[in-house]
PyMOL Python script that loads the backbone (N, CA, C, O; Angstrom):
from pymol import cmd

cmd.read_pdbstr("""\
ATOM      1  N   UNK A   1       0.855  -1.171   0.000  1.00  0.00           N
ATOM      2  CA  UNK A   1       0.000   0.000   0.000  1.00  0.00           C
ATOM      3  C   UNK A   1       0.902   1.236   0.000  1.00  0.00           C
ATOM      4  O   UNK A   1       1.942   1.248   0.658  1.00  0.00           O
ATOM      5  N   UNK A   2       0.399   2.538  -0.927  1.00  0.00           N
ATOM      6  CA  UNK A   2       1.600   3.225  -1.128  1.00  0.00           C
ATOM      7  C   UNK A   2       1.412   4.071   0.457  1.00  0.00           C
ATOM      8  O   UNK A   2       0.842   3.573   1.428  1.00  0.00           O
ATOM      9  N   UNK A   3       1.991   5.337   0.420  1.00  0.00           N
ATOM     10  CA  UNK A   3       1.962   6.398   1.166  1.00  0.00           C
ATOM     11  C   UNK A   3       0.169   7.077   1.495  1.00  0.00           C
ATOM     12  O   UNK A   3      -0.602   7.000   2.451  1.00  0.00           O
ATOM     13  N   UNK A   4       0.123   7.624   0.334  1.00  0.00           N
ATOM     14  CA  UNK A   4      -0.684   8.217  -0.188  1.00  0.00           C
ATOM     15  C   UNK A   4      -2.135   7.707   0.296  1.00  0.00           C
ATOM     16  O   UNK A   4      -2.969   8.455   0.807  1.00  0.00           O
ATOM     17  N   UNK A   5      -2.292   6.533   0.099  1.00  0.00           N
ATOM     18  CA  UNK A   5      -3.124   5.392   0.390  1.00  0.00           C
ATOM     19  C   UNK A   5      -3.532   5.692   2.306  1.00  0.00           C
ATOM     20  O   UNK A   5      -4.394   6.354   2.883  1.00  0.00           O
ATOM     21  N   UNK A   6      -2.409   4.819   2.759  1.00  0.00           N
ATOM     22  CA  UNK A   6      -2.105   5.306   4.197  1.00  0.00           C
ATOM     23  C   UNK A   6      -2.539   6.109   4.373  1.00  0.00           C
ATOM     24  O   UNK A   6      -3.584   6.177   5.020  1.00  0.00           O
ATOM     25  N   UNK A   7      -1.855   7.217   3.813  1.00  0.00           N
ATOM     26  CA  UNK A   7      -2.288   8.864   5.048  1.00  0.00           C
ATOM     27  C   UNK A   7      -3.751   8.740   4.613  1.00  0.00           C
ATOM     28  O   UNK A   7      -4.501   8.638   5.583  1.00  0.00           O
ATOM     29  N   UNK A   8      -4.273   8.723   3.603  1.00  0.00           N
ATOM     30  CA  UNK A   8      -6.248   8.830   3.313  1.00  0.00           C
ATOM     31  C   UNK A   8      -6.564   8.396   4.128  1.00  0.00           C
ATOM     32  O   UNK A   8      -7.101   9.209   4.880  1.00  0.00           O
ATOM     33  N   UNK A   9      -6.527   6.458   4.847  1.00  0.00           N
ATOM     34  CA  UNK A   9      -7.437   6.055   5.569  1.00  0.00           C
ATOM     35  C   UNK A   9      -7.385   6.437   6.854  1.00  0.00           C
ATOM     36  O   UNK A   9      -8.272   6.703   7.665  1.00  0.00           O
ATOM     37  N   UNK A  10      -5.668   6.417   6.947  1.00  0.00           N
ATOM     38  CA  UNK A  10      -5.700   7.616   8.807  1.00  0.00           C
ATOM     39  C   UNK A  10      -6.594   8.237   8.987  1.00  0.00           C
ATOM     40  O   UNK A  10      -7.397   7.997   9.888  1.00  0.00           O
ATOM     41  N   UNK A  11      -6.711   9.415   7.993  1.00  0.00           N
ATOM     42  CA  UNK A  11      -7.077  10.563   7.879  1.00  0.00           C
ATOM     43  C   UNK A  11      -8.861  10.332   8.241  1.00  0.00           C
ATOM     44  O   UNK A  11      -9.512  10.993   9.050  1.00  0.00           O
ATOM     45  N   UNK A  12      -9.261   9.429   7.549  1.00  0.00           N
ATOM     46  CA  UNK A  12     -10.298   8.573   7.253  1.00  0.00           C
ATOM     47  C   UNK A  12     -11.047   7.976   8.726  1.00  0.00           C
ATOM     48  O   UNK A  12     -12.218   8.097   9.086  1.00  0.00           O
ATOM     49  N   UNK A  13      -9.915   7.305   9.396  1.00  0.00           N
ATOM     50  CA  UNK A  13      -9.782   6.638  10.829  1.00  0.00           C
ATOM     51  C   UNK A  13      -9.938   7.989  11.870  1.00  0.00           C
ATOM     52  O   UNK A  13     -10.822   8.082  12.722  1.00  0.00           O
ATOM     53  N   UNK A  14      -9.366   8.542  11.729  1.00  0.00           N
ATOM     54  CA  UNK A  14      -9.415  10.044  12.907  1.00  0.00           C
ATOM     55  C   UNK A  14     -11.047  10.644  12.534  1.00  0.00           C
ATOM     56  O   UNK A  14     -11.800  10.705  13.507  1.00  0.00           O
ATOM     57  N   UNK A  15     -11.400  10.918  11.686  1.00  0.00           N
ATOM     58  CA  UNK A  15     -13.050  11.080  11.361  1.00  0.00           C
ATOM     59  C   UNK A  15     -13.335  10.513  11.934  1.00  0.00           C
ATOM     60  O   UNK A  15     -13.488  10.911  13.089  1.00  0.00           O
ATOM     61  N   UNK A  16     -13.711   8.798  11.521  1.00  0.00           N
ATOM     62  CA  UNK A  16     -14.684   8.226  12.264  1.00  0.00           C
ATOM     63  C   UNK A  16     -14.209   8.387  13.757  1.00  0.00           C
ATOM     64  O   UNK A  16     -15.116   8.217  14.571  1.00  0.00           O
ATOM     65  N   UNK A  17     -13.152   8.638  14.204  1.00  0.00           N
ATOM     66  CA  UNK A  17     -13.153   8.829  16.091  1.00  0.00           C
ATOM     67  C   UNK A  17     -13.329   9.755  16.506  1.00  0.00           C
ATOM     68  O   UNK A  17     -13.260   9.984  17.713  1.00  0.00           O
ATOM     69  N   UNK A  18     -13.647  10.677  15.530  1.00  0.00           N
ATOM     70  CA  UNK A  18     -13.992  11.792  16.329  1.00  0.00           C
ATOM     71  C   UNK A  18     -15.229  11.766  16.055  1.00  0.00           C
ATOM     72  O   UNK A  18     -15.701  11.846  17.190  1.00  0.00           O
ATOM     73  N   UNK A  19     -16.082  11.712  15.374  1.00  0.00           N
ATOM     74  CA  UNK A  19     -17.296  11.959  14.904  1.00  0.00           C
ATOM     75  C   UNK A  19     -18.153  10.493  15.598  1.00  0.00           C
ATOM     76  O   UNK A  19     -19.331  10.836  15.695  1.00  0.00           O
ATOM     77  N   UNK A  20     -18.019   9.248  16.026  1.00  0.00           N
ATOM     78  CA  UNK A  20     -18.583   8.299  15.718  1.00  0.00           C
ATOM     79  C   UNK A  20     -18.240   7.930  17.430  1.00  0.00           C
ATOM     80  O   UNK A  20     -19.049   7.098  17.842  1.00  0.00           O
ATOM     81  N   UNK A  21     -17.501   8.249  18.208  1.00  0.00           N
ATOM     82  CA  UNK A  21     -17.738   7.400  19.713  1.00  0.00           C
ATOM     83  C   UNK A  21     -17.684   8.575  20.362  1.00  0.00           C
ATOM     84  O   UNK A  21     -17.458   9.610  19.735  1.00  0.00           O
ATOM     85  N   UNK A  22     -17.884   8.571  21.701  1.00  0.00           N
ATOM     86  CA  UNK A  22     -18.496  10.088  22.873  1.00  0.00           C
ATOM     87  C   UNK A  22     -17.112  10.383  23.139  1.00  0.00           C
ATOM     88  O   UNK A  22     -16.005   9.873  22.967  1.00  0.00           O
ATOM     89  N   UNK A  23     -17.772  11.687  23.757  1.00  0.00           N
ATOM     90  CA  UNK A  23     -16.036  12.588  23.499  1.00  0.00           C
ATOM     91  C   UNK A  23     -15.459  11.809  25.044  1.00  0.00           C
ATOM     92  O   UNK A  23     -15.899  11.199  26.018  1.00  0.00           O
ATOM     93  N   UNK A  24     -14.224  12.306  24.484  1.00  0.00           N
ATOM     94  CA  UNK A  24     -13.233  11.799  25.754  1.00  0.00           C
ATOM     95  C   UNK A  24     -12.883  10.763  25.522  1.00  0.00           C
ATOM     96  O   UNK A  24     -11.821  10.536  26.100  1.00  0.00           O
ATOM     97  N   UNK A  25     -13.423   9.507  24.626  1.00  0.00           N
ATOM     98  CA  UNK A  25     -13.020   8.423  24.537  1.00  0.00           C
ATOM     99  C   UNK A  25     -12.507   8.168  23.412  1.00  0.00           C
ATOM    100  O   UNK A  25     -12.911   8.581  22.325  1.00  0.00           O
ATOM    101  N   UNK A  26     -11.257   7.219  23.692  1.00  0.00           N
ATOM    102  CA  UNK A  26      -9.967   7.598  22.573  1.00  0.00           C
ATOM    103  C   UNK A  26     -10.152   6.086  21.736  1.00  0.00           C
ATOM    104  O   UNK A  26      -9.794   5.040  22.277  1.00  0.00           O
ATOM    105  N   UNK A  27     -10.703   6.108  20.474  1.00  0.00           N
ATOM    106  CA  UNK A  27     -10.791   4.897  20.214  1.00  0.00           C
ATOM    107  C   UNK A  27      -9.491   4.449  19.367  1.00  0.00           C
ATOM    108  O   UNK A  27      -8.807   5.258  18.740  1.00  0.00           O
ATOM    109  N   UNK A  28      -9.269   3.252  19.417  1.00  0.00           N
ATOM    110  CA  UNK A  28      -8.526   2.439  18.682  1.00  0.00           C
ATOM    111  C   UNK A  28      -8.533   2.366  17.058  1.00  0.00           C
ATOM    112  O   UNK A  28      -9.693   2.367  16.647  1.00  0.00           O
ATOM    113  N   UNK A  29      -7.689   2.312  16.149  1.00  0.00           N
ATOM    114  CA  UNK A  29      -7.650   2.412  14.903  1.00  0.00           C
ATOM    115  C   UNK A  29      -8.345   1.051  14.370  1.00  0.00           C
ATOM    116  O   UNK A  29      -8.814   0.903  13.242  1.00  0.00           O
ATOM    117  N   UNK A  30      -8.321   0.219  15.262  1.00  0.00           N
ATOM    118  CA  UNK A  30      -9.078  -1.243  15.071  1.00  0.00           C
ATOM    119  C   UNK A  30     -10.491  -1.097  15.263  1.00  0.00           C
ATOM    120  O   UNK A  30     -11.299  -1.699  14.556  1.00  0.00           O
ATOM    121  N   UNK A  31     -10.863  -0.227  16.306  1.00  0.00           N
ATOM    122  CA  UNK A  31     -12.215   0.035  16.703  1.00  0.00           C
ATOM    123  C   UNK A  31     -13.282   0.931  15.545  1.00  0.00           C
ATOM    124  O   UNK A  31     -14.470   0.875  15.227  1.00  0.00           O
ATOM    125  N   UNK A  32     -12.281   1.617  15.223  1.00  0.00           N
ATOM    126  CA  UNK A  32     -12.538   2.582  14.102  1.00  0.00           C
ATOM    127  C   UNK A  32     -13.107   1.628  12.721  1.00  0.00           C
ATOM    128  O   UNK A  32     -14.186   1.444  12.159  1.00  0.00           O
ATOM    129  N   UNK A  33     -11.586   1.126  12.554  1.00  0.00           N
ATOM    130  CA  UNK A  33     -11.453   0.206  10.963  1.00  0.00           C
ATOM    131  C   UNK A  33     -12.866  -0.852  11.498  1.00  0.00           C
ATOM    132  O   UNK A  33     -13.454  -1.069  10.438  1.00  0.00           O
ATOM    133  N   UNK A  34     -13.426  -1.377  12.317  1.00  0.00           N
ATOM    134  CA  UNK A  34     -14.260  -2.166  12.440  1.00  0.00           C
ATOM    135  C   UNK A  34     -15.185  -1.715  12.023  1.00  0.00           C
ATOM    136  O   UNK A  34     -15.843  -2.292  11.158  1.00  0.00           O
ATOM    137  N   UNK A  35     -15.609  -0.177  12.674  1.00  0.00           N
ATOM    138  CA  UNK A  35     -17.081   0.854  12.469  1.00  0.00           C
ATOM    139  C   UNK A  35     -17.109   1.091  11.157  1.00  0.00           C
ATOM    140  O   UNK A  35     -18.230   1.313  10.700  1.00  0.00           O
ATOM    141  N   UNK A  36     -16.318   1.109  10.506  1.00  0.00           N
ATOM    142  CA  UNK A  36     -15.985   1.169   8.981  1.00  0.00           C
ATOM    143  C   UNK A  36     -16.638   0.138   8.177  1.00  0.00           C
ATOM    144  O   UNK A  36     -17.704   0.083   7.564  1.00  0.00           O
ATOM    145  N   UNK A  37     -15.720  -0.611   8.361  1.00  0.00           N
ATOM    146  CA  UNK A  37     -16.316  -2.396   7.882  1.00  0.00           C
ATOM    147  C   UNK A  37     -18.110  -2.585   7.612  1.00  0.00           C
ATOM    148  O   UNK A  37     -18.868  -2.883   6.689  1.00  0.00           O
ATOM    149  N   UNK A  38     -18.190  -2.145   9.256  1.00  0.00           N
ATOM    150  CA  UNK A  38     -19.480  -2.647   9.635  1.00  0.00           C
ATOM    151  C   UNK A  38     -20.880  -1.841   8.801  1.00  0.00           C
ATOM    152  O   UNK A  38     -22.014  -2.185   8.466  1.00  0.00           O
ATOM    153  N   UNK A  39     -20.097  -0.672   8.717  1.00  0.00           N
ATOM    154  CA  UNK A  39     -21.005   0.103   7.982  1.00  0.00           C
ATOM    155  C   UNK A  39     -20.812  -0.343   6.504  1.00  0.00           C
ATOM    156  O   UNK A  39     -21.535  -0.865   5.655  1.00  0.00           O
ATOM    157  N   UNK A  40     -19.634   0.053   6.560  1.00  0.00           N
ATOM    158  CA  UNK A  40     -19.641  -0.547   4.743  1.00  0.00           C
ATOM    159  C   UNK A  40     -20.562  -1.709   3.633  1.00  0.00           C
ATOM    160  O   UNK A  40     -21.091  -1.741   2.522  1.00  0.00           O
ATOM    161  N   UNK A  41     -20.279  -2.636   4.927  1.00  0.00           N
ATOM    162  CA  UNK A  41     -21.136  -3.794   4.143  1.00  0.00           C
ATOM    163  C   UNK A  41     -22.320  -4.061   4.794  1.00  0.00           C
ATOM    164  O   UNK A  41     -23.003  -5.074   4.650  1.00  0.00           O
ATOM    165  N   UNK A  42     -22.653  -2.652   5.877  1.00  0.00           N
ATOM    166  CA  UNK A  42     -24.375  -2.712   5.739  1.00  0.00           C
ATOM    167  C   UNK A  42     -24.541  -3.865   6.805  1.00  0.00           C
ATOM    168  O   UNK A  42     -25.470  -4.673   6.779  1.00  0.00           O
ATOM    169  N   UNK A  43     -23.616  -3.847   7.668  1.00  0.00           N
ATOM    170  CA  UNK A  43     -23.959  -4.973   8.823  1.00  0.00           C
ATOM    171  C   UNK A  43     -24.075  -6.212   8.746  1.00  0.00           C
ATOM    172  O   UNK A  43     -24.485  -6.971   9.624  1.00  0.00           O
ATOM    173  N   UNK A  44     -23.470  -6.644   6.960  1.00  0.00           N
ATOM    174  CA  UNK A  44     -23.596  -8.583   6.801  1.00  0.00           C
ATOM    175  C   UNK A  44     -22.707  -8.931   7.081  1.00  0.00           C
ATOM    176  O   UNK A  44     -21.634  -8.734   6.510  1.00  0.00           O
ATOM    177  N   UNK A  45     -22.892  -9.502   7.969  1.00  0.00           N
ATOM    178  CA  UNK A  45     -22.069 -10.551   8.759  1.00  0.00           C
ATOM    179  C   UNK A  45     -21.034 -11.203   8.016  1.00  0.00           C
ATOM    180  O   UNK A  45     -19.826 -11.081   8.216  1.00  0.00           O
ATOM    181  N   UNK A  46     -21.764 -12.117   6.880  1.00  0.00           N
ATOM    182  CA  UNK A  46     -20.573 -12.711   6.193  1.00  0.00           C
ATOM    183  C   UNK A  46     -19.817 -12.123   5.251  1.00  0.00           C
ATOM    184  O   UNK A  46     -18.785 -12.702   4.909  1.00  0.00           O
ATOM    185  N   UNK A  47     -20.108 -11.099   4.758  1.00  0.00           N
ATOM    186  CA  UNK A  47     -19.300 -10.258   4.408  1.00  0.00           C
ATOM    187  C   UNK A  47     -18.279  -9.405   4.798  1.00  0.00           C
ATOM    188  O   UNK A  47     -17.212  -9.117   4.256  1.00  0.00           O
ATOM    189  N   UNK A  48     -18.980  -8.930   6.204  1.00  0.00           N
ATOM    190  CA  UNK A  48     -17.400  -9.149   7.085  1.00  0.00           C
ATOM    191  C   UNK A  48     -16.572  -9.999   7.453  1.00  0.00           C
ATOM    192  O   UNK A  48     -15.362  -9.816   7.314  1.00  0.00           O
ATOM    193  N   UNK A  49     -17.103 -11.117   8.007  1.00  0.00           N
ATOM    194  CA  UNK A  49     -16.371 -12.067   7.795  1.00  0.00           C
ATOM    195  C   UNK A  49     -15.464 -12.613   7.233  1.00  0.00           C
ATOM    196  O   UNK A  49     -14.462 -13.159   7.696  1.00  0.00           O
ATOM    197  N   UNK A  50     -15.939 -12.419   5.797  1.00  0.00           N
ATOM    198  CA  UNK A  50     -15.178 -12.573   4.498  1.00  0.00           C
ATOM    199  C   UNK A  50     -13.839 -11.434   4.533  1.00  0.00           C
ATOM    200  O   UNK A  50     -12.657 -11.766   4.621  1.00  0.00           O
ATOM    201  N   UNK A  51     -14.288 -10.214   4.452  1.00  0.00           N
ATOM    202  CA  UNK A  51     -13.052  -9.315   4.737  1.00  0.00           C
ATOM    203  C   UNK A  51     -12.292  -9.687   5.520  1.00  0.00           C
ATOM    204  O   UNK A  51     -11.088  -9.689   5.265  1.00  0.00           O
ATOM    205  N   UNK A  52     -12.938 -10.239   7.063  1.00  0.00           N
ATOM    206  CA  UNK A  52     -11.621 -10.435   7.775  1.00  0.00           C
ATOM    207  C   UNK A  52     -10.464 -11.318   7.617  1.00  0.00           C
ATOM    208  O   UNK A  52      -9.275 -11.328   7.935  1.00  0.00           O
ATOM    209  N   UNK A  53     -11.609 -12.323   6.766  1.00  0.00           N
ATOM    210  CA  UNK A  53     -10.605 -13.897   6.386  1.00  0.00           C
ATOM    211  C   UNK A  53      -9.657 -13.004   5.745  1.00  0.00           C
ATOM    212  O   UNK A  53      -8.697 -12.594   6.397  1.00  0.00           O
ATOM    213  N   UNK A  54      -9.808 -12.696   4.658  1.00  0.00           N
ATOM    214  CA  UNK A  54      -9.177 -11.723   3.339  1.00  0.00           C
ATOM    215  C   UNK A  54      -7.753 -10.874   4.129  1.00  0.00           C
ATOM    216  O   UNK A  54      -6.624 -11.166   3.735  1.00  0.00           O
ATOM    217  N   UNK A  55      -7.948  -9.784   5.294  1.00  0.00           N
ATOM    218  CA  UNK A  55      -7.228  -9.476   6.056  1.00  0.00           C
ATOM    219  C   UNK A  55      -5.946 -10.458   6.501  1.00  0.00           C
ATOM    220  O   UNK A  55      -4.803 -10.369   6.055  1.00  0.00           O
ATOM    221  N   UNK A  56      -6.286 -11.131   7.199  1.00  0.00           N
ATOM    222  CA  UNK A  56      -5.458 -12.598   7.549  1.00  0.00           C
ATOM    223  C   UNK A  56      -4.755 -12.993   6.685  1.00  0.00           C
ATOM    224  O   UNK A  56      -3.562 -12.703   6.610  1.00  0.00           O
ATOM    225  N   UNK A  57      -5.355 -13.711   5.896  1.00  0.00           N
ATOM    226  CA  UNK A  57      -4.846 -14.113   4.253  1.00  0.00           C
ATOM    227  C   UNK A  57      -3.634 -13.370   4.195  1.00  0.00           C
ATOM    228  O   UNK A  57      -2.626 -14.048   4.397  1.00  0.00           O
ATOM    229  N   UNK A  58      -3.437 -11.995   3.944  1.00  0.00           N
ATOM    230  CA  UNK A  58      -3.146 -11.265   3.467  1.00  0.00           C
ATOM    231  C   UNK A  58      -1.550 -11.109   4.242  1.00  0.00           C
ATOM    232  O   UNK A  58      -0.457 -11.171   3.678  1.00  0.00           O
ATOM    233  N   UNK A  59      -1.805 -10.910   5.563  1.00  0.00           N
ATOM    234  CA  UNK A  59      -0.675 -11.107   6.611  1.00  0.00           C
ATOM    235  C   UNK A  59      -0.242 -12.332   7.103  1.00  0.00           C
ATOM    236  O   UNK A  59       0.452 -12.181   8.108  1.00  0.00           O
ATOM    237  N   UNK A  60      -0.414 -13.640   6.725  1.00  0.00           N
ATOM    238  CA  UNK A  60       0.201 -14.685   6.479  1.00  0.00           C
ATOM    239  C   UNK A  60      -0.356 -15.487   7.765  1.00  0.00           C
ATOM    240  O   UNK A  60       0.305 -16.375   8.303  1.00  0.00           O
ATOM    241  N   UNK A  61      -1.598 -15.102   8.192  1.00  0.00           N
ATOM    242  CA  UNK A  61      -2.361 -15.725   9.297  1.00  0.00           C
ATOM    243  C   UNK A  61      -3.538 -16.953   8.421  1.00  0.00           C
ATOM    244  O   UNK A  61      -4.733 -16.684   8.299  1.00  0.00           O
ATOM    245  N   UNK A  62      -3.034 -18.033   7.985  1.00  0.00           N
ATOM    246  CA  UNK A  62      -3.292 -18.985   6.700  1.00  0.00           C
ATOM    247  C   UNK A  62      -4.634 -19.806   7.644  1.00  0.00           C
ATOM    248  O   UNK A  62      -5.830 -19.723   7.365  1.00  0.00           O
ATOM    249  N   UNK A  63      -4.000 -20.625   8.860  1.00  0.00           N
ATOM    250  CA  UNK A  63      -4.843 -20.880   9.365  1.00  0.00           C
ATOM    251  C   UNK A  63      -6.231 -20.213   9.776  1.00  0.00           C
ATOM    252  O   UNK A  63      -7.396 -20.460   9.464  1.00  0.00           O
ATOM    253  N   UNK A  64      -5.715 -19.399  10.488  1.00  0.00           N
ATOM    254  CA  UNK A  64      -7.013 -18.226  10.803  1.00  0.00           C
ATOM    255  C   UNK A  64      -7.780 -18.034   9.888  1.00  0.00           C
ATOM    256  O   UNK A  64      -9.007 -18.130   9.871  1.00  0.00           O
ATOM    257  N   UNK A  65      -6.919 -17.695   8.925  1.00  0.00           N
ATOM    258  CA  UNK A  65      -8.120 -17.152   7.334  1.00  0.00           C
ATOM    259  C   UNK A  65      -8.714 -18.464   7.274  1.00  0.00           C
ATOM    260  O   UNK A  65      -9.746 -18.525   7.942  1.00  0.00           O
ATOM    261  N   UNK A  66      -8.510 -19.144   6.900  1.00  0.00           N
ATOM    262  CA  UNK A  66      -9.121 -20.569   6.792  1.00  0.00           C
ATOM    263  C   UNK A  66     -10.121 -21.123   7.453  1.00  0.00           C
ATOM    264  O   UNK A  66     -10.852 -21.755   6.692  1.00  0.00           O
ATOM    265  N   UNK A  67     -10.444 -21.144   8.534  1.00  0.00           N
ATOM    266  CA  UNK A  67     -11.055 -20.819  10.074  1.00  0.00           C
ATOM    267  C   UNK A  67     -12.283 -20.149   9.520  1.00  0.00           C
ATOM    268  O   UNK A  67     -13.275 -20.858   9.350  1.00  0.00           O
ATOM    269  N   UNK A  68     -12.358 -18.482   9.125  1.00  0.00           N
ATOM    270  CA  UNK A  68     -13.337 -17.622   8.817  1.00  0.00           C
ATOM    271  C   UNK A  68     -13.718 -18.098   7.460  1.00  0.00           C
ATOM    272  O   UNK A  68     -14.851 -17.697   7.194  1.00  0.00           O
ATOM    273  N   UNK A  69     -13.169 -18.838   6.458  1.00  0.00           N
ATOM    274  CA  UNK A  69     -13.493 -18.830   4.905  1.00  0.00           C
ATOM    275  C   UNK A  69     -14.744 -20.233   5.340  1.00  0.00           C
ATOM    276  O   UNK A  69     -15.868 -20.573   4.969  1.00  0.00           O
ATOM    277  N   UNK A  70     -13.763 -20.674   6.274  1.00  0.00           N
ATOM    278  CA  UNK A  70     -14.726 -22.048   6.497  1.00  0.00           C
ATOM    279  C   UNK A  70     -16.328 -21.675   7.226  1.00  0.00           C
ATOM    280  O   UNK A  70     -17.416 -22.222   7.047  1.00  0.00           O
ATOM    281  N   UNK A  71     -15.968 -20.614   8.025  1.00  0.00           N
ATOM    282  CA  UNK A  71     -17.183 -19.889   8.546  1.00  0.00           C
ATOM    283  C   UNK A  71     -18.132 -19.027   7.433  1.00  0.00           C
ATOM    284  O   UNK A  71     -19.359 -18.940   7.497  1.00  0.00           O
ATOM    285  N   UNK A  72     -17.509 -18.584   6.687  1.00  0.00           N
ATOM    286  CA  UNK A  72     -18.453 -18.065   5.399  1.00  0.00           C
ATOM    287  C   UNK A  72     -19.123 -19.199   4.294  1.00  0.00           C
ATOM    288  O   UNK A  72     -20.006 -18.962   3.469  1.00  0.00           O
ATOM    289  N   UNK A  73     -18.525 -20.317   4.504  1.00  0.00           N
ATOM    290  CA  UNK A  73     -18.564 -21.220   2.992  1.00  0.00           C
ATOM    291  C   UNK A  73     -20.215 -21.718   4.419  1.00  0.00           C
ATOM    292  O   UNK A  73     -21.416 -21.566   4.198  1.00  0.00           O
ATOM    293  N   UNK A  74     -19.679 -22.180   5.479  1.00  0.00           N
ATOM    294  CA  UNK A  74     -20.857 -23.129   5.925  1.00  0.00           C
ATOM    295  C   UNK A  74     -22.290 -21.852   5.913  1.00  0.00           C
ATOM    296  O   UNK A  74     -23.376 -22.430   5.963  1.00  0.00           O
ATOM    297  N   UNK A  75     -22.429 -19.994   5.845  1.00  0.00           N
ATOM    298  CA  UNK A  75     -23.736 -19.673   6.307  1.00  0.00           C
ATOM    299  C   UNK A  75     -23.768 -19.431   4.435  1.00  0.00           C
ATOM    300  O   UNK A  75     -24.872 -19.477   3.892  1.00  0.00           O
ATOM    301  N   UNK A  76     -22.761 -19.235   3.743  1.00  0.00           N
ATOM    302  CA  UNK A  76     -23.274 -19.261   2.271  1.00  0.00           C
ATOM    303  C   UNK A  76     -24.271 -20.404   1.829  1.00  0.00           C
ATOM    304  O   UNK A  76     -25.293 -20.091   1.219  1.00  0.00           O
ATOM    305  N   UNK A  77     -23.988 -21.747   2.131  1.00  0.00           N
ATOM    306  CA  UNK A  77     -24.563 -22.986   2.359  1.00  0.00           C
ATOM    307  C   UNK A  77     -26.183 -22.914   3.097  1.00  0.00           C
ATOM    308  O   UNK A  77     -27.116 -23.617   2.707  1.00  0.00           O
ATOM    309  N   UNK A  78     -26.260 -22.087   4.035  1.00  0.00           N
ATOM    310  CA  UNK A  78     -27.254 -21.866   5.079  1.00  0.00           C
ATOM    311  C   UNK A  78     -28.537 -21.273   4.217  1.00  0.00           C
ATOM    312  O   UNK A  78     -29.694 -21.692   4.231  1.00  0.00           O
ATOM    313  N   UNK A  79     -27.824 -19.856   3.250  1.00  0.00           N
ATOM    314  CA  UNK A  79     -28.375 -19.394   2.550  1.00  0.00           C
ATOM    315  C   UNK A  79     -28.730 -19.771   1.472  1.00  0.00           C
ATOM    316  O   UNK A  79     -29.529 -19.095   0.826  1.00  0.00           O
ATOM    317  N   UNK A  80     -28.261 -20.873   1.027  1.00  0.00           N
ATOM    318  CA  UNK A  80     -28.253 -21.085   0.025  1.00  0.00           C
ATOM    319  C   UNK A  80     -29.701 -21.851  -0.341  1.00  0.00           C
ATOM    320  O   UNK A  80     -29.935 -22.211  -1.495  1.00  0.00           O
TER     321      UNK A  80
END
""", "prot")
cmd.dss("prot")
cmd.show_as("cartoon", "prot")
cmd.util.cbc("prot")
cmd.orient("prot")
């Protein structure tokens, strides 16, 4: 991810903490990136899910991802 990239979602991340939890309370860039997520995909579950596997994946957490893909494949199934 370049620079450029970075500084946006910071930038991005400090919004949602200031605007999105009660003052005085200092939220976490994880807490943030979650409120993000959560909104983004509109509160589906397995679609977060899916991101998070994706996340993991990504940072070489193979098992873990695997874990959540397996958790998305069984409610895709549910839905299906």
């Amino acid at each position: 991810m370049d620079d450029l990239t970075k500084a946006l979602i910071r930038e991005l991340l400090g919004t949602i903490k200031k605007n999105s939890f009660v003052d005085g309370y200092k939220a976490t860039d994880s807490e943030a990136m979650g409120l993000l997520v959560s909104h983004f995909f509109e509160w589906d579950g397995v679609a977060i899910l899916e991101t998070s596997a994706e996340a993991l994946q990504d940072a070489n957490f193979h098992t873990e991802a695997g874990q959540l893909f397996d958790m998305v494949k069984k409610y895709d199934e549910v839905i299906a």
